[in-house]
Each structure stands twice: as structure tokens, then as C-alpha cells.
C-alpha positions in Angstrom: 0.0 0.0 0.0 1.3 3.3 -0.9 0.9 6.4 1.0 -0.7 9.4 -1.5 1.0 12.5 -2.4 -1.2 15.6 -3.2 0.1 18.2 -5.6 -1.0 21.3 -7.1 -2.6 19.7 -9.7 -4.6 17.1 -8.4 -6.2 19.7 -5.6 -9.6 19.9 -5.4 -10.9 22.8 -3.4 -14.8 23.2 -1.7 -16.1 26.5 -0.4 -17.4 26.6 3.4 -19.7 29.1 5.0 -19.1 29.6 9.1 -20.9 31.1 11.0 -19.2 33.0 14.3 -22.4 34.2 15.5 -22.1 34.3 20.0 -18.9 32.0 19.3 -15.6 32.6 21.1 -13.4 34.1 18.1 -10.5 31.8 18.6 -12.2 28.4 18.8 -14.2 29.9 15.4 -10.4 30.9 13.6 -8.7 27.6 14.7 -11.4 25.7 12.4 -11.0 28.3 9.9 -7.4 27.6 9.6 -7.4 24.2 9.7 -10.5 24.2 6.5 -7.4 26.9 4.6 -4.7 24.6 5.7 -6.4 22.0 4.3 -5.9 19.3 7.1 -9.1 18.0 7.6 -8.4 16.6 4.4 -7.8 12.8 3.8 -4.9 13.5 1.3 -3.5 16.3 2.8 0.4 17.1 2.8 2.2 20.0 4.6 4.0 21.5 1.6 1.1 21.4 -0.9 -1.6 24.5 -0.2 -4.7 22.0 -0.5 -6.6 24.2 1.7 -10.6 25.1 0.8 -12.0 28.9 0.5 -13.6 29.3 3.7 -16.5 32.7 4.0 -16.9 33.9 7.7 -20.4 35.3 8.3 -21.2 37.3 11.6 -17.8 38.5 12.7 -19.2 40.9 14.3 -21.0 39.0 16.7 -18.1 36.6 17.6 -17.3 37.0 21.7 -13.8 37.1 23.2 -14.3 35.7 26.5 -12.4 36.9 29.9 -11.3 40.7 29.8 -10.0 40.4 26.4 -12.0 43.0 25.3 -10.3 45.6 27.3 -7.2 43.9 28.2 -6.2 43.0 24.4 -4.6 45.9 21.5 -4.1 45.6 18.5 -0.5 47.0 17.8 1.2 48.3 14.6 3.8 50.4 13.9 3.1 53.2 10.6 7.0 53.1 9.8 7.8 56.2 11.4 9.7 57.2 14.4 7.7 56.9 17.5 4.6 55.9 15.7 3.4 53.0 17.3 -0.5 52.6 17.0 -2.6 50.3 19.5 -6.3 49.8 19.7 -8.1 48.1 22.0 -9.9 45.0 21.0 -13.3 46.8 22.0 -13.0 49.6 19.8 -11.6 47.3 16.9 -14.7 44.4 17.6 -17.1 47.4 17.0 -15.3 49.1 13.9 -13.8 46.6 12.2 -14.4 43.3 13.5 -13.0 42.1 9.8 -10.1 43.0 11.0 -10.1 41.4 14.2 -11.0 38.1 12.5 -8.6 38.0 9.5 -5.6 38.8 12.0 -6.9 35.8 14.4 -6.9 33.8 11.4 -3.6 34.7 10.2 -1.9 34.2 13.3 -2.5 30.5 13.3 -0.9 30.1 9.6 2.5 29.1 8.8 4.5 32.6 8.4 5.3 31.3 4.3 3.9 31.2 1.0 1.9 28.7 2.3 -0.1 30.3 4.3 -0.2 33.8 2.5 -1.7 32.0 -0.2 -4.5 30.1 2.1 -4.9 33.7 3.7 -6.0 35.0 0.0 -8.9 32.0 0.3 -10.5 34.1 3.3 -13.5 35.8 2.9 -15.0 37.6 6.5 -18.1 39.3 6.4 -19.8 41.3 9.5 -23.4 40.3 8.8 -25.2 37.5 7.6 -25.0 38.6 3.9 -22.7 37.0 1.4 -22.0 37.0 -2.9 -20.6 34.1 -2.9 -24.1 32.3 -3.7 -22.3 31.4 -7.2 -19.9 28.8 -5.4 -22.5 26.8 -3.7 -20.9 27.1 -0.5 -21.3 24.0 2.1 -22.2 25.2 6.0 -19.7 24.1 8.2 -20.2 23.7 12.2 -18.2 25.0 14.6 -18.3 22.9 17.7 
């Protein structure tokens, strides 16, 4: 018996729909980064992006549990001198929870091609609304 290799060409990517509606955000962008990963995949190998395209509705509503709301910035740095932004997770959950989610989500991706390329697959919406009807998307339950 041989063991199966994946490659770029023999790939066959699905589209998921998640909902992260009163769902803690982490436990929601672990299973989104395993479905761009691709590892709940049968024939999955770790230098082959076999990952699906995953659509995040409700990110808005998503909960960080604990203090994290006040406790937890967002930092970056603008590239000049002294110029180091933060923003608490509060004020970014109610401006731009996209944000929020994408940078959850790209935190638990290899830092490579890889996972650039499975962060392009991403779509996170705030509401309930998608346009991504075309795809015939598959729901996918978060536990």
C-alpha cells in the first residue's frame, strides 16, 4: 500500500460558510485555519496549499471571552519614528471586526507562502449577507 501525495494539480478545493455568530473568536479561527490549511483533508500534505475557500459570516458578533475586550490591542507600527498605534480590542470588535478576525486567522498560519496564499482563500463578512451564492458554499459547524 502506498501512502498518496497531493500536488497542485490534483487539488480539489470546496467552499465553506461559518458562522461565528455568539462563538468565542479563537475556537471559530482555529477551524477556519485548519478548513485553509487544508488538514481535515484525507490526502492532505504539509508542503502542498490544498486548503478550501472558507466565507466567515457574523464576525461581528463573535465573543472574546475573559477581559480580552479591554485587556487585548491591536498594535502596529506606521514606519515612522515613534509611531506605534494600538487599539483596543473593543474599539476594533465594533469598527472593524474584519479585522479582528482575519488577524486571528492569520496568526494560526504558517509565516510562508503557504499560508499567504491560504490567507487569499478568506472571505470575513460582518453580517449574515454574502456573494458568494455562485460557489454553492457547504455550512460548516463549529463545535
Amino acid at each position: 500500500m502506498s501512502t498518496t501525495m497531493a500536488n497542485p494539480q490534483t487539488v480539489v478545493r470546496k467552499w465553506y460558510v461559518v458562522d461565528a455568530a455568539d462563538k468565542p473568536l479563537g475556537r471559530v479561527a482555529a477551524q477556519v485555519a485548519v478548513l485553509l490549511r487544508g488538514k481535515h483533508k484525507t490526502d492532505f500534505t504539509p508542503h502542498v496549499d490544498g486548503g478550501d475557500y472558507v466565507i466567515v459570516l457574523n464576525a461581528g458578533k463573535a465573543v472574546l471571552t475573559g477581559k480580552k475586550l479591554d485587556q487585548k490591542y491591536y498594535r502596529y507600527h506606521t514606519g515612522y519614528v515613534g509611531h506605534l498605534k494600538e487599539i483596543k480590542y473593543r474599539t476594533l470588535m465594533a469598527k472593524r471586526p474584519e479585522l479582528a478576525f482575519t488577524l486571528a486567522v492569520k496568526g494560526m498560519l504558517p509565516k510562508n507562502s503557504l499560508g499567504r496564499s491560504a490567507l487569499k482563500r478568506l472571505r470575513v463578512y460582518s453580517g449574515d449577507k454574502h456573494e458568494h451564492a455562485a460557489q454553492k458554499p457547504e455550512i460548516w459547524n463549529v463545535e
